[in-house]
C-alpha atoms as one frame of an Amber mdcrd trajectory, in Angstrom:
protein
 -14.255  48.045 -81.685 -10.917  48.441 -80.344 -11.863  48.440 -77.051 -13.571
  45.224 -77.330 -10.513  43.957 -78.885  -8.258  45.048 -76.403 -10.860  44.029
 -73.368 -11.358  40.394 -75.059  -7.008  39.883 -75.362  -6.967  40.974 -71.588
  -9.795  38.838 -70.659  -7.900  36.020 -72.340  -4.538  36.823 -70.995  -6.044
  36.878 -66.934  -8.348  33.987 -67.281  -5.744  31.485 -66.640  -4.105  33.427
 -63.549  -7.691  34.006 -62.357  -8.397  30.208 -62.557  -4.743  29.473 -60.464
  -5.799  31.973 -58.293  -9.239  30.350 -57.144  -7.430  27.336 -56.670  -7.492
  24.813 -59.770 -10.457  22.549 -59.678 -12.344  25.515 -57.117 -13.347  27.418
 -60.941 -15.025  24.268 -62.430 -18.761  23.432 -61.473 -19.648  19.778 -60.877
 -20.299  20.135 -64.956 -16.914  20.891 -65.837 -16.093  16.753 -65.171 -19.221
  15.309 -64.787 -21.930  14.989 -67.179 -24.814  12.905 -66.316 -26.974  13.629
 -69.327 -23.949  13.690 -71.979 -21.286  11.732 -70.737 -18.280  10.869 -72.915
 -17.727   7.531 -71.971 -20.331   5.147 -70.429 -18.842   3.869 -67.050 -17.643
   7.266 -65.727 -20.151   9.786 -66.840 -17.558  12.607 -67.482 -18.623  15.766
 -69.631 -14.865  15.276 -71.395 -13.623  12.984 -73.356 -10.973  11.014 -71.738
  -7.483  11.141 -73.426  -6.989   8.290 -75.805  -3.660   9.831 -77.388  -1.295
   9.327 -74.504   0.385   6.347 -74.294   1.568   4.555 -71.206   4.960   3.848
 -71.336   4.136   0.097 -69.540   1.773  -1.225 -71.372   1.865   0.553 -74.408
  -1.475   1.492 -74.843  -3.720   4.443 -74.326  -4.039   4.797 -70.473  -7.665
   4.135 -69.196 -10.732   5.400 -66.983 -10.074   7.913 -64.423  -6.432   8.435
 -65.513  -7.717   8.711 -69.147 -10.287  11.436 -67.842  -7.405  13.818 -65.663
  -4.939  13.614 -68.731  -7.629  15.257 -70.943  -6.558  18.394 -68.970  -3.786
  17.180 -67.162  -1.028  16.765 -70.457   0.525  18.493 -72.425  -1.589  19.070
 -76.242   0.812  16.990 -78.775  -0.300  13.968 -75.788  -3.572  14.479 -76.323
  -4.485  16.885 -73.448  -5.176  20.402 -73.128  -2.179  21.609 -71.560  -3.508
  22.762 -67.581  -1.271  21.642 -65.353   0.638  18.780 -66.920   2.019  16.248
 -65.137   5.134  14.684 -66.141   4.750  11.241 -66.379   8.876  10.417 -66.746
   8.941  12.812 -63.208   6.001  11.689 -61.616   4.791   8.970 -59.328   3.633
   5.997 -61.092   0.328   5.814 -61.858  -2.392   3.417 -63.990  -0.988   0.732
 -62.232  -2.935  -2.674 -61.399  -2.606  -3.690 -57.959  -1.003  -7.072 -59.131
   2.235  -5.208 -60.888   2.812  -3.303 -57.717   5.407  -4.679 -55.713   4.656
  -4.995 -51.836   8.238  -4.326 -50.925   8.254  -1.224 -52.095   4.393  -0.287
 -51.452   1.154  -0.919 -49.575  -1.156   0.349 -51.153  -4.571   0.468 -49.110
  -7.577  -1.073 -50.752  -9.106   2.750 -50.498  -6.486   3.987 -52.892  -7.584
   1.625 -55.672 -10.794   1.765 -58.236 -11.425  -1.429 -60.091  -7.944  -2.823
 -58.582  -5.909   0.109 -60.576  -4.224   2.735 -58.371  -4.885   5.427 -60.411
  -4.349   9.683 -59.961  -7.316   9.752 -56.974  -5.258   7.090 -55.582  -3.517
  10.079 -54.454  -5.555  12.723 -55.318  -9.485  14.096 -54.674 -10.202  16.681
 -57.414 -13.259  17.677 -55.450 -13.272  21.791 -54.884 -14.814  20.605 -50.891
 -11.096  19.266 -50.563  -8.955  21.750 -48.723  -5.420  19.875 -49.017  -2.411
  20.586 -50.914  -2.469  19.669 -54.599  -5.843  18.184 -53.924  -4.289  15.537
 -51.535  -5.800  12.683 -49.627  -3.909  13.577 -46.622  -3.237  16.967 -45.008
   0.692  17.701 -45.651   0.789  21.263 -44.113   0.986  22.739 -47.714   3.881
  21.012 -48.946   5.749  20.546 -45.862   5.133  17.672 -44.209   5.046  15.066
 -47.226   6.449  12.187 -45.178   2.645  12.428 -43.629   1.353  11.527 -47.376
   4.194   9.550 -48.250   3.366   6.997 -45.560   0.049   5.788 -46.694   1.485
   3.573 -48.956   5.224   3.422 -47.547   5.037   3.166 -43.969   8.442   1.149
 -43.686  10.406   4.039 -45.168   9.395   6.786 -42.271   9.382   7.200 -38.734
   6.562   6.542 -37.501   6.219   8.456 -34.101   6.858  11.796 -36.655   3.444
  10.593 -38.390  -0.302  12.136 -37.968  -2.595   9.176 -38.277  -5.773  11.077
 -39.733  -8.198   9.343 -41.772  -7.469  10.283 -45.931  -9.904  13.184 -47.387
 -12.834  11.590 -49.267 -15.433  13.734 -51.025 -17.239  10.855 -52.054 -18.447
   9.924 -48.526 -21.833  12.509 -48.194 -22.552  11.356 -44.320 -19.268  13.464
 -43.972 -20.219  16.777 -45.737 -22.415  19.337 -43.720 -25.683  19.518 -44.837
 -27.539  22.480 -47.413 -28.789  24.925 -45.332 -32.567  24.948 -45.549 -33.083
  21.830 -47.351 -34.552  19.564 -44.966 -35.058  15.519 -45.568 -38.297  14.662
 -45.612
């Protein structure tokens, strides 16, 4: 009995050093998000419930569809999330924003970057495991170093641009790019 004790507090101490180790997102199957057959909210058919407890300091109000969905995980617990990873909305680039409060002088936000007219976290971001970019990037920013690379999607004025790689942003959601299952065959 002791053993099992002491295996089960060990097992519970690693798990969350295992799941940074993988990579984040690389632990979860497609299951962990989505759930087609018992999704939590109608229009995204996610298998969690998006967080309705964190407020957005703009508007006031509970923030909304995909951002809803990553703060479930994504905040801290007394916000409503479950406390992997949180961002730090006071610290962090704006986000929940509709396209008509952004202001062009200070961003240009590509129509790609947008669902529903919001720029939202996969505005940014592609939580997909397939992506192999820093912090689940759109854009490839050498691990870290080369942010002006990211940066630039949106604010092109503020960098030089002969220092910029003009690459097309990551999408998991296009299939025609994604190499095919070996031995499954179209008919």
């Amino acid at each position: 009995m002791k053993k099992m004790v002491l295996f089960l507090l060990v097992a519970s101490l690693a798990a969350p050093v295992a799941a940074l180790a993988a990579g984040g997102h690389d632990v979860l199957t497609c299951t962990g998000c989505h759930g087609i057959h018992t999704a939590k909210e109608e229009k995204l058919i996610f298998a969690v419930s998006p967080n309705t407890k964190d407020i957005n300091p703009r508007t006031k109000k509970p923030y909304s569809s995909i951002t809803a969905l990553c703060l479930s995980c994504h905040e801290t617990t007394d916000k409503g999330g479950q406390d992997i990873i949180p961002i730090k909305g006071h610290m962090s680039h704006p986000f929940n924003i509709n396209i008509k409060e952004i202001n062009p002088k200070i961003a240009n936000v590509p129509a790609s970057s947008l669902r529903d007219g919001v720029f939202d976290c996969v505005g940014c971001h592609d939580p997909h495991p397939s992506n192999p970019n820093y912090r689940y990037l759109l854009v490839d920013t050498q691990n870290g170093a080369r942010m002006d690379v990211f940066c630039s999607v949106c604010h092109s004025a503020k960098v030089d641009p002969k220092s910029l790689d003009t690459k097309p942003l990551f999408s998991s959601m296009d299939q025609r790019k994604g190499p095919a299952v070996p031995g499954l065959a179209v008919k």
